[in-house]
VOBA-1610 file (N, C-alpha, C; in pm, whole numbers, padded with zeros to 5 digits, always signed):
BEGIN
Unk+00519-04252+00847Unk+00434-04150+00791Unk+00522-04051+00713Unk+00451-04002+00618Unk+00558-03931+00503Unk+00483-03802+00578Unk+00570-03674+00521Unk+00538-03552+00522Unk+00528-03482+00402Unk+00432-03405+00377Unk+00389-03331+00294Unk+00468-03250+00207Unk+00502-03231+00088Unk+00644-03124+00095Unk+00546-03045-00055Unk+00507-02918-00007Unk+00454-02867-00132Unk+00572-02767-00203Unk+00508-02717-00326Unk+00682-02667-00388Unk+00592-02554-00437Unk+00690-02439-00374Unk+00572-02319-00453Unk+00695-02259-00525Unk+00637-02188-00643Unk+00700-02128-00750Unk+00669-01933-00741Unk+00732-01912-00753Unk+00706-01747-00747Unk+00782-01722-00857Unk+00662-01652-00953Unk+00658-01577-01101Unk+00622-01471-01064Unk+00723-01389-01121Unk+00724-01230-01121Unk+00623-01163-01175Unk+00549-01080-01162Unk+00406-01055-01212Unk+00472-00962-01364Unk+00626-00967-01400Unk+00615-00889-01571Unk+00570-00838-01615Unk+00558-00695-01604Unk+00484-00588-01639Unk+00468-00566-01740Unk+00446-00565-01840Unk+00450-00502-01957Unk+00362-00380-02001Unk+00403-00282-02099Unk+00344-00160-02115Unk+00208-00174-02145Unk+00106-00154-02113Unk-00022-00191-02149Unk-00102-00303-02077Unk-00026-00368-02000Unk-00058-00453-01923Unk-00126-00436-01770Unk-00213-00501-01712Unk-00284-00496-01608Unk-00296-00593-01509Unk-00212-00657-01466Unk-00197-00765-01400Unk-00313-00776-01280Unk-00351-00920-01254Unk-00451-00915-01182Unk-00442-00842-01030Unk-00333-00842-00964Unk-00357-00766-00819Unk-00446-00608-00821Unk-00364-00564-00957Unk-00406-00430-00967Unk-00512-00399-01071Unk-00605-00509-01129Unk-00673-00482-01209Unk-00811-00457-01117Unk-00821-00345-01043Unk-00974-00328-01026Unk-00968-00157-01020Unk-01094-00151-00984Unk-01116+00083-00944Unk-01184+00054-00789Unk-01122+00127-00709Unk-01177+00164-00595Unk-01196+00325-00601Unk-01327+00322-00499Unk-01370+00471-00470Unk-01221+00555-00410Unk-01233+00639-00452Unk-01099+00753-00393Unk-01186+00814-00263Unk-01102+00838-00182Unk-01122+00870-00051Unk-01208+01008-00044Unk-01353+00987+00026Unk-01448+01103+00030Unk-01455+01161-00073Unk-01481+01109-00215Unk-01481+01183-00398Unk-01587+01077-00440Unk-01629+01159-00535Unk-01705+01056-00612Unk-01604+01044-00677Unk-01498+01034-00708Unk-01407+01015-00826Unk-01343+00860-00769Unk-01285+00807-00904Unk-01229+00641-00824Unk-01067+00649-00871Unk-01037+00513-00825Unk-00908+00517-00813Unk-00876+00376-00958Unk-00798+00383-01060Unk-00750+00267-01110Unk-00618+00220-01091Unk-00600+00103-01002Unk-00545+00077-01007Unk-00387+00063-01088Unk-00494+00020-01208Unk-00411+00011-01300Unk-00278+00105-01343Unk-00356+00186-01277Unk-00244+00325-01324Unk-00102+00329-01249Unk-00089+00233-01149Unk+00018+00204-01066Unk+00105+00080-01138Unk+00061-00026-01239Unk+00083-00134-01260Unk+00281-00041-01358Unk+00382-00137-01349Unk+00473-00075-01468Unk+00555+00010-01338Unk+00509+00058-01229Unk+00579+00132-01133Unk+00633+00140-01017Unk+00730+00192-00953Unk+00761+00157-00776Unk+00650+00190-00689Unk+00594+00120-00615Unk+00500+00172-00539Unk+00516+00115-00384Unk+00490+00187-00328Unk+00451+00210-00186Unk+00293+00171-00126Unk+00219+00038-00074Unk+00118+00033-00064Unk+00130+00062+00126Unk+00024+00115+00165Unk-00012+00141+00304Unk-00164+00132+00336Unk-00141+00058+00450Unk-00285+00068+00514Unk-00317+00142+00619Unk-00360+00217+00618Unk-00379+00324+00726Unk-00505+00322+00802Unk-00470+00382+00906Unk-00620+00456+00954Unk-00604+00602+01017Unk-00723+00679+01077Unk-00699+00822+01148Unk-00683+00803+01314Unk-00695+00677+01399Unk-00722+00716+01492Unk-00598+00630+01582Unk-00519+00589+01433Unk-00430+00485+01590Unk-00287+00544+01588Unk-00198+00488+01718Unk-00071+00557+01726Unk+00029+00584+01634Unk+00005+00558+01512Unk+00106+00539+01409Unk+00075+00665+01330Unk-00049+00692+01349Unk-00139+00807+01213Unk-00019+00928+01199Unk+00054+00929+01289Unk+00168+01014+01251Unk+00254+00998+01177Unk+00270+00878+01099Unk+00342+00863+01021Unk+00293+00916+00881Unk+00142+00986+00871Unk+00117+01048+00756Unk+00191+01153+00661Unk+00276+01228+00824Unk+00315+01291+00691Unk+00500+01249+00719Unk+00551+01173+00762Unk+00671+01078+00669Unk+00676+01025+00504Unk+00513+00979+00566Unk+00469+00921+00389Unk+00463+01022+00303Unk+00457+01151+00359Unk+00399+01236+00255Unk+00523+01310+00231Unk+00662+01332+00301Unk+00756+01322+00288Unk+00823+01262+00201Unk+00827+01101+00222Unk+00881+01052+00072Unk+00826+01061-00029Unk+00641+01088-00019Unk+00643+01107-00137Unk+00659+01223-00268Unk+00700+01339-00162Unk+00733+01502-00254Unk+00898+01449-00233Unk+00981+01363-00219Unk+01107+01364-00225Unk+01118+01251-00356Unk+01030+01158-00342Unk+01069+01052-00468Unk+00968+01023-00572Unk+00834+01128-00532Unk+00764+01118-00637Unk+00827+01145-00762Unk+00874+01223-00806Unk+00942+01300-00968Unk+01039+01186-01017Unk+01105+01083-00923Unk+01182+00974-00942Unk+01093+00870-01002Unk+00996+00863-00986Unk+00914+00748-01013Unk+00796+00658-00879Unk+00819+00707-00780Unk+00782+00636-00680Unk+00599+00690-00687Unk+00506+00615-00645Unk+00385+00630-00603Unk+00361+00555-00475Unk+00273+00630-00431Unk+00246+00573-00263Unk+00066+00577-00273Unk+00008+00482-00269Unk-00136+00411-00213Unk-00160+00434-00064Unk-00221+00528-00015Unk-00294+00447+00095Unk-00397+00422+00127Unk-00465+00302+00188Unk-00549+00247+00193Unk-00632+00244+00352Unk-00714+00315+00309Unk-00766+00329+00491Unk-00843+00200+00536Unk-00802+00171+00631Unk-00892+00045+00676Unk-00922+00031+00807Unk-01099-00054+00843Unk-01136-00012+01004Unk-01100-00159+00985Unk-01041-00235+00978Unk-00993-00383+01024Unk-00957-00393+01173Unk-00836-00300+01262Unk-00813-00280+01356Unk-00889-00176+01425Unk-00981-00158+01389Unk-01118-00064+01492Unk-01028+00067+01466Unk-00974+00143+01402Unk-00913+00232+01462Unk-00941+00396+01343Unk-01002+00331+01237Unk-01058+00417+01134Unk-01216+00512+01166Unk-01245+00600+01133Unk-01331+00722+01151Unk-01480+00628+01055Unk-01573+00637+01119Unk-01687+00583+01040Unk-01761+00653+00902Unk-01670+00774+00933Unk-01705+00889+00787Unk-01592+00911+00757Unk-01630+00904+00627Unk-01523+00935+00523Unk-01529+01109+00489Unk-01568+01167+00527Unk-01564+01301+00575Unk-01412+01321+00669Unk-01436+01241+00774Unk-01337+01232+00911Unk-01218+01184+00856Unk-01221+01051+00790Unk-01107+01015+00724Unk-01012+01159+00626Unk-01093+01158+00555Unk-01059+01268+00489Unk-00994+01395+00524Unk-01023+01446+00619Unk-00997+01536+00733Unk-00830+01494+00787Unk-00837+01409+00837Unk-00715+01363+00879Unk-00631+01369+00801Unk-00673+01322+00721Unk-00515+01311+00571Unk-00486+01414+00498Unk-00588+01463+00474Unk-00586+01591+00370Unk-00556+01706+00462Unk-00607+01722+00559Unk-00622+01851+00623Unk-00490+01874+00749Unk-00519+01770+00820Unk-00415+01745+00965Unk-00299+01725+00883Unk-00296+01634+00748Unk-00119+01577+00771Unk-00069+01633+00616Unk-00186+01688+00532Unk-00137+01734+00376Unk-00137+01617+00305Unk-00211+01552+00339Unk-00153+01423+00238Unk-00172+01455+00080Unk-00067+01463-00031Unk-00127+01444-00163Unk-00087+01321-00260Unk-00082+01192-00152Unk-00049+01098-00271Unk-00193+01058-00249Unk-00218+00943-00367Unk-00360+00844-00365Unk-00389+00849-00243Unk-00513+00810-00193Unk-00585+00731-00070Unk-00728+00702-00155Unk-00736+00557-00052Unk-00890+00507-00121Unk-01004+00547+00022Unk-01112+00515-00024Unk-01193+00498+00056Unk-01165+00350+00154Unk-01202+00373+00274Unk-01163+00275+00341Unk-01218+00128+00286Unk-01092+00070+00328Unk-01107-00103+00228Unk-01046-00211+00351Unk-01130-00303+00308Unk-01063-00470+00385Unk-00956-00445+00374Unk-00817-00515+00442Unk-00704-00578+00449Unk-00626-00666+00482Unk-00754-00735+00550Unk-00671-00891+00583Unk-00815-00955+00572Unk-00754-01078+00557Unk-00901-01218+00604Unk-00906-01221+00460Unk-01042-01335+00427Unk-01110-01331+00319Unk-01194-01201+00254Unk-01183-01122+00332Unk-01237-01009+00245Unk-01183-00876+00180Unk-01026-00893+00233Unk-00875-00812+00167Unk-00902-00804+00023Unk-00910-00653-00001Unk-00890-00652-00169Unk-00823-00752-00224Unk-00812-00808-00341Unk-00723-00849-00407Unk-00564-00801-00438Unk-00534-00686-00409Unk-00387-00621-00400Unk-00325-00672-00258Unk-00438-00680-00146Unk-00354-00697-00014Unk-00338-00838-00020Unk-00455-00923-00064Unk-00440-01058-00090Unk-00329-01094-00158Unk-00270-01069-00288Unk-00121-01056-00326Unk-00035-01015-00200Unk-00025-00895-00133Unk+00072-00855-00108Unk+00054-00964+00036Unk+00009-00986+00060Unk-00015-01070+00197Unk+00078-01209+00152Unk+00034-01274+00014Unk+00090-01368-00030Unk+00212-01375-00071Unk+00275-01290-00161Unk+00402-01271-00144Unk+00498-01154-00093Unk+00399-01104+00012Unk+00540-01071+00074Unk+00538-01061+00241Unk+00491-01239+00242Unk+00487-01248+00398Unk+00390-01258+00525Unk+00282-01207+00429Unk+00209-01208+00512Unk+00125-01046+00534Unk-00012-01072+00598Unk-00130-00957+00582Unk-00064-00860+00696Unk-00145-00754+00666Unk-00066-00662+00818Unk-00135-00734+00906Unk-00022-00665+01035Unk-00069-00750+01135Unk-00138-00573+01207Unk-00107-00494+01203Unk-00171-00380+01219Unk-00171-00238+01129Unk-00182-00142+01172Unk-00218-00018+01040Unk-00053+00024+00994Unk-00092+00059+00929Unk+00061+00167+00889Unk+00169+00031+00841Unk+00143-00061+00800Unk+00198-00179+00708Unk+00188-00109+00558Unk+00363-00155+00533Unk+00357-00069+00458Unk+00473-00235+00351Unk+00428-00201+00256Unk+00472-00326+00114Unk+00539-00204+00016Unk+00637-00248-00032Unk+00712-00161-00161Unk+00704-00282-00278Unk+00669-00225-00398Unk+00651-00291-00507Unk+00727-00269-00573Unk+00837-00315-00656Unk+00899-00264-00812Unk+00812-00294-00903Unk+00895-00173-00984Unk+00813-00193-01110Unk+00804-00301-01202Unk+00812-00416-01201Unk+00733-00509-01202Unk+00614-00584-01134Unk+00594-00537-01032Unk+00502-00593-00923Unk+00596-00678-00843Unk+00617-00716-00804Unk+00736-00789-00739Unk+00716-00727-00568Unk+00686-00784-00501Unk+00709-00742-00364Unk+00834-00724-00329Unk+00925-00635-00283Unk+01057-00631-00272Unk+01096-00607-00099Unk+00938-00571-00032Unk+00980-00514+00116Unk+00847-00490+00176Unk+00915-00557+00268Unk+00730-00541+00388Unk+00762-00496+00528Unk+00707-00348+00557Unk+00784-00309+00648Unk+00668-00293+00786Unk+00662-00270+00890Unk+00623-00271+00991Unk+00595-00185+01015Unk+00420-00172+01149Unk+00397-00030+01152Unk+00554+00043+01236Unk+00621-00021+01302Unk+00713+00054+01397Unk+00791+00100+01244Unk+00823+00049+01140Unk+00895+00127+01034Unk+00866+00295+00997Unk+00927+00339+01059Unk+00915+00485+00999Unk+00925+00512+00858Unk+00867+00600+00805Unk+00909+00600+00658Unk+00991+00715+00605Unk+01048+00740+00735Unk+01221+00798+00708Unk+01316+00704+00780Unk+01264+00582+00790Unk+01410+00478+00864Unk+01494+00408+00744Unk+01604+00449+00799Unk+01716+00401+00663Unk+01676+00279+00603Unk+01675+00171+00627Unk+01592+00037+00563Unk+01494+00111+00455Unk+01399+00139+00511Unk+01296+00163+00406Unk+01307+00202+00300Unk+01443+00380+00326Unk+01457+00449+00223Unk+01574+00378+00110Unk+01655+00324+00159Unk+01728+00243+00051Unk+01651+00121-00010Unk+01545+00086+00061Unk+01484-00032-00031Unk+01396+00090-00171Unk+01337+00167-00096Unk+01301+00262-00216Unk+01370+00350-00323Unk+01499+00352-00243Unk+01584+00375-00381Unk+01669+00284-00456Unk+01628+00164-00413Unk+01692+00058-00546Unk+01548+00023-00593Unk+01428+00075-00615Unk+01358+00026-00673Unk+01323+00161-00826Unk+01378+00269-00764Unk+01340+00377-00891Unk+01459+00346-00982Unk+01398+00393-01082Unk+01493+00350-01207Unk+01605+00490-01227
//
């Protein structure tokens, strides 16, 4: 009996100025706003994607995130987060969500309204990031660094702090 041997190729998603590559080509609602989020506006940049929620042991890592991001925003860095009740652990109002991030931890990078993140029903960004870089979270506070190409460069764990040395040197070889 022979064995199967499939050959996968990984192409860099090549950003180019004006360009919209499919992970990031959609608009999600912005968190408790009628206002939305484009993606697109991340495509060309270092980014930080996170899936969060308000109610599980990690939610403290909100404001680490919000930490790197008044330390490396002006560098180039953007940070996404993405609230999700996948692991039961998200607020059923986006009022509550909202509350948590904005109010309890200061958050001022992006957040969406809460979204899928694993299975068949994962946005299309987590579906990428699931695909190349390892795999879907396995719980909240999964956190993916993108270069600016799209390129998955780092998939870090909720136990990853986002002041643990790993993280922060993967984020500073990704700003230009």
């Amino acid at each position: 009996m022979r064995a199967a041997v499939t050959l996968l190729l990984l192409v860099p998603l090549c950003v180019r100025a004006g360009e919209c590559p499919a992970p990031f080509n959609a608009t999600l609602p912005k968190l408790h706003s009628s206002d939305t989020v484009d993606l697109c506006q991340f495509a060309g940049k270092p980014l930080l994607v996170v899936n969060t929620a308000s109610f599980c042991g990690f939610t403290k890592q909100f404001t680490g995130l919000q930490h790197l991001y008044e330390t490396y925003h002006d560098q180039g860095l953007n940070i996404l987060g993405v609230p999700s009740d996948d692991f039961r652990q998200e607020a059923d109002d986006q009022a509550e969500t909202a509350s948590v991030c904005y109010i309890n931890y200061g958050v001022t990078f992006t957040m969406t309204a809460p979204q899928p993140v694993k299975g068949e029903d994962a946005l299309p960004l987590f579906r990428y990031l699931a695909e190349e870089g390892g795999g879907a979270p396995r719980w909240n506070f999964y956190k993916y660094l993108l270069d600016a190409d799209g390129n998955v460069v780092g998939r870090f764990s909720s136990r990853i702090a986002p002041d643990d040395d790993a993280l922060i040197r993967a984020v500073e070889s990704v700003l230009p």
